[in-house]
Legacy VTK file of the C-alpha trace (Angstrom):
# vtk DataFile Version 3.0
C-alpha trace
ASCII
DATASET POLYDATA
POINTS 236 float
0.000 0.000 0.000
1.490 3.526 -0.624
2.374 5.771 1.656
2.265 8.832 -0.273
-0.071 10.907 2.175
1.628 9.756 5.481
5.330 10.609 3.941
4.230 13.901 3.167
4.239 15.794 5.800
8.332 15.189 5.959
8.467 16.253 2.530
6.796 19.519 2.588
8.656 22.795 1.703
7.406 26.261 2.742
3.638 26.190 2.377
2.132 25.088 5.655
0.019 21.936 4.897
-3.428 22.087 7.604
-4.673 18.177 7.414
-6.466 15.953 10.308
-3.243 13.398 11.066
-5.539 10.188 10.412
-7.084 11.548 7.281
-3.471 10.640 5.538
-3.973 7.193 6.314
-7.305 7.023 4.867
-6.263 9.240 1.805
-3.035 6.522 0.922
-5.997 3.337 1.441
-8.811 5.389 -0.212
-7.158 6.708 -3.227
-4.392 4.132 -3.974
-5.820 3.590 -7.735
-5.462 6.906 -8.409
-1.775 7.698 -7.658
-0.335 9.098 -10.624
-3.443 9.390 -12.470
-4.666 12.192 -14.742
-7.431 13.210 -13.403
-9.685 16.849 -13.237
-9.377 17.221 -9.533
-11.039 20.392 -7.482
-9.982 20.799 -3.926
-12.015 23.638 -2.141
-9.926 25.800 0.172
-6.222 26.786 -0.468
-5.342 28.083 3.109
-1.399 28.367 3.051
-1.287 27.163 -0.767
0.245 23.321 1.735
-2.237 21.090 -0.396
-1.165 22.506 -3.869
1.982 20.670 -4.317
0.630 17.347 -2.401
-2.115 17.055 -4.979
0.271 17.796 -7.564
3.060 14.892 -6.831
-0.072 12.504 -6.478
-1.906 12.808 -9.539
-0.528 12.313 -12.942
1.558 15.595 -14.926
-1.529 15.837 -16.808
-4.395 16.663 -14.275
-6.198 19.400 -14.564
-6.038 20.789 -10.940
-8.114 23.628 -9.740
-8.513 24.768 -6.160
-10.843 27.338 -4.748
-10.721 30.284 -2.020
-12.601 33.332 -0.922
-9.540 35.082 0.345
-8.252 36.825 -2.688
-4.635 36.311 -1.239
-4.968 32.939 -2.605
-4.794 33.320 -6.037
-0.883 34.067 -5.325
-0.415 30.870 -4.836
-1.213 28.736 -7.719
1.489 26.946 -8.933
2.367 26.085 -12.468
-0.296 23.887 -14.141
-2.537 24.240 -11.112
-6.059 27.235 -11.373
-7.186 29.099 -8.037
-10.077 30.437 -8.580
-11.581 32.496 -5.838
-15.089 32.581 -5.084
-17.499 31.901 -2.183
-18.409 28.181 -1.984
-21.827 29.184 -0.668
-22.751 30.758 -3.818
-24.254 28.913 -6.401
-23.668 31.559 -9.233
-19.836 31.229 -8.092
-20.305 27.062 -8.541
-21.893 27.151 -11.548
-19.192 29.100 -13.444
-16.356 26.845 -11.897
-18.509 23.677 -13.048
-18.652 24.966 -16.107
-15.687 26.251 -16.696
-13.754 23.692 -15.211
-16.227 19.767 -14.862
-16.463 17.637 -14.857
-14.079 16.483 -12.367
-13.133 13.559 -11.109
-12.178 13.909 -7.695
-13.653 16.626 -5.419
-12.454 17.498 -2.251
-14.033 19.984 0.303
-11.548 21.191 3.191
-13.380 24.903 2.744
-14.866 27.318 5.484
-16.488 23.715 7.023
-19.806 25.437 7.882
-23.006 24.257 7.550
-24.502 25.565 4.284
-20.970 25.598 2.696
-20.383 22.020 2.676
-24.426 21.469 1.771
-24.856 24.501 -1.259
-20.830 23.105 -2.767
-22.180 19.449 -2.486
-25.994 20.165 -4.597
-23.927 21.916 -7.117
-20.590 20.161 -7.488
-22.449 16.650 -7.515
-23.668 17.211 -10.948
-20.435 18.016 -12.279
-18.502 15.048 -10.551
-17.364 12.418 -13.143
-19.279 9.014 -13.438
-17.136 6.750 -10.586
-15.830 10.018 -8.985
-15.116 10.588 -5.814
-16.760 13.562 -3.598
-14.962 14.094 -0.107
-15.658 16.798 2.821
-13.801 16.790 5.360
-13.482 18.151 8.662
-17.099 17.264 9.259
-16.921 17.139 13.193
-17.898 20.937 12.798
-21.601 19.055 12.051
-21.668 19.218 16.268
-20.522 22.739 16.439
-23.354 25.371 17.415
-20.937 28.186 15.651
-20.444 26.680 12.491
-24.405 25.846 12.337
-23.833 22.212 13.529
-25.067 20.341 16.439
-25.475 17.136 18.040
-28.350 15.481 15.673
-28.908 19.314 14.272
-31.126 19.135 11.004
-29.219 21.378 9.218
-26.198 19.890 9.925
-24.079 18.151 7.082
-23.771 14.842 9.056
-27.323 14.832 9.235
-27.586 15.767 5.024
-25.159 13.159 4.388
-27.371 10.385 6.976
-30.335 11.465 4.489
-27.976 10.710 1.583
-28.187 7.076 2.458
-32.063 7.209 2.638
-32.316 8.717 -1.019
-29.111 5.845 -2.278
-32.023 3.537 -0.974
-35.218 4.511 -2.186
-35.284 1.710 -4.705
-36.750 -0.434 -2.028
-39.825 1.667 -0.615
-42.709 0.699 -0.439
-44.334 3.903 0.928
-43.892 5.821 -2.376
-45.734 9.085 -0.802
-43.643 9.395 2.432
-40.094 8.009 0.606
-40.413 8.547 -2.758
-37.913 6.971 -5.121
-34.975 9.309 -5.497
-32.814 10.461 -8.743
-29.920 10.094 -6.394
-30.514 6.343 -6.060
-29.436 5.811 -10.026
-26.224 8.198 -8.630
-24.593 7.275 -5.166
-22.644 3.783 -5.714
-21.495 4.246 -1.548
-21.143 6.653 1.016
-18.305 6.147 3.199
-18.260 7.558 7.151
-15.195 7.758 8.532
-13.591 10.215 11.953
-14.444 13.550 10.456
-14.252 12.609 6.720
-17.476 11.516 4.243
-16.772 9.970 0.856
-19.717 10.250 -1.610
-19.168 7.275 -4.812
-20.392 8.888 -7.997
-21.666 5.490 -10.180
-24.227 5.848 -12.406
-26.300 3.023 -12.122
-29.792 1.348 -13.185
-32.050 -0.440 -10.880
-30.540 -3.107 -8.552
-31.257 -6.569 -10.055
-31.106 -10.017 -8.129
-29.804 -13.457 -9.638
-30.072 -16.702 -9.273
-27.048 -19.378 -10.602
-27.593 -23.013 -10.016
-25.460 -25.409 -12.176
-23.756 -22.360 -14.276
-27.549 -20.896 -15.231
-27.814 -17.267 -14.088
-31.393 -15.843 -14.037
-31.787 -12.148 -13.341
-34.757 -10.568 -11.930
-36.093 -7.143 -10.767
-39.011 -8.533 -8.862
-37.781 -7.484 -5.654
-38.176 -3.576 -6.403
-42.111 -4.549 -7.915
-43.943 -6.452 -5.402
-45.432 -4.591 -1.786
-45.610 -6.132 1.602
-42.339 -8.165 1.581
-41.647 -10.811 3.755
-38.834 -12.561 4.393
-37.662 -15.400 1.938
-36.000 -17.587 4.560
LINES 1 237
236 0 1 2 3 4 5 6 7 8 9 10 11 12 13 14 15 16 17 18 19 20 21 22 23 24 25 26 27 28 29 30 31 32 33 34 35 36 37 38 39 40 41 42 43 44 45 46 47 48 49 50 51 52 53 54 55 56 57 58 59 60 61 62 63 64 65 66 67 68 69 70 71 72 73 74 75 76 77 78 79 80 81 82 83 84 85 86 87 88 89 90 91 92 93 94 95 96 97 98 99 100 101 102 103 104 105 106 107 108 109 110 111 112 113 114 115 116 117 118 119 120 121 122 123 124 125 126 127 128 129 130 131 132 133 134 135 136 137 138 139 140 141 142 143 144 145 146 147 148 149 150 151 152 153 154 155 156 157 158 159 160 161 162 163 164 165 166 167 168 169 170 171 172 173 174 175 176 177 178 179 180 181 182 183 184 185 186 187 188 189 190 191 192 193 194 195 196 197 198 199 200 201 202 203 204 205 206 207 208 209 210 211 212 213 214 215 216 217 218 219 220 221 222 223 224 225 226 227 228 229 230 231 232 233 234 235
């Protein structure tokens, strides 16, 4: 397994790198396949400029890398073959333009201002731009059980609690209460979401609806009975 992300900190130069310690572990398991990769990559938040370079000596020579930032400082410190744009993440005009300018993107990381309705507004309007098998991460979400940055313990505004409702929608192939949980567009969308110590990972896979098989003596039947009928009961 590589160790790219928990070397780096050794390697850095003169741009101050801000990271969670265990989120480098995660990063070298989670994104191992992509390691040298070119890939359209947005990371929101610059900070220091730390995460420029890191990106940069992970993902192929020929990814298109573009990082956001409200403070207009931060457009000093793109680096050569890498786009700051600088914007506020909460505003969907700002969004838009980047997504079109810039999307569809592969990998999408949010380590931005971490409140509330900038994690939610950045994940509505990034989603659609995120490449089919892409990768959406926000991290830092512990501030979901911060009062100050609009969070709480069970809060319903919260971005833990938006992401617990993402599972709900990934699911809605199976209801059978199609007035109360309505089948979602989001359930041909989310392949996995991923909960891990302050980090979610959202799996872009466009998918159709989930089919069951049977295989006896090398004969595979397929069926999509289990998404029709009402009142199920168990099989067993």
């Amino acid at each position: 397994m590589t160790r790219y992300f928990r070397d780096y900190p050794a390697r850095t130069g003169d741009r101050m790198l801000l990271k969670m310690e265990h989120y480098l572990e995660h990063y070298d398991e989670l994104l191992a396949a992509w390691q040298g990769r070119d890939v359209s990559f947005l990371e929101i938040g610059v900070y220091k400029g730390g995460s420029l370079p890191m990106w940069q000596g992970f993902l192929g020579a020929g990814s298109r890398l573009v990082f956001l930032d409200i403070d207009p400082a931060c457009a000093a410190l793109a680096l050569p073959g890498t786009t700051v744009e600088i914007g506020d993440q909460s505003d969907p005009a700002f969004l838009e333009r980047v997504g079109a300018a810039h999307g569809p993107f592969d990998l999408i990381v949010d380590d931005g201002g971490h409140k509330m309705q900038q994690q939610i507004t950045s994940f509505r309007h990034l989603w659609p731009r995120l490449a089919d098998r892409g990768l959406y991460i926000v991290e830092d979400v512990h501030t979901s059980y911060w009062p100050g940055f609009g969070g709480g313990f069970r809060e319903p505004a919260s971005f833990i609690e938006f992401a617990k409702d993402l599972i709900d929608r990934m699911h809605s192939w199976y209801t059978e209460d199609d007035a109360g949980f309505p089948l979602h567009p989001l359930a041909r969308e989310i392949g996995g979401i991923r909960f891990y110590d302050s980090l979610v990972v959202i799996e872009k896979r466009l998918k159709e609806p989930p089919v069951a098989i049977t295989a006896q003596d090398g004969q595979v039947g397929r069926s999509r009975r289990m998404l029709e009928v009402r009142g199920r009961r168990s099989i067993f």
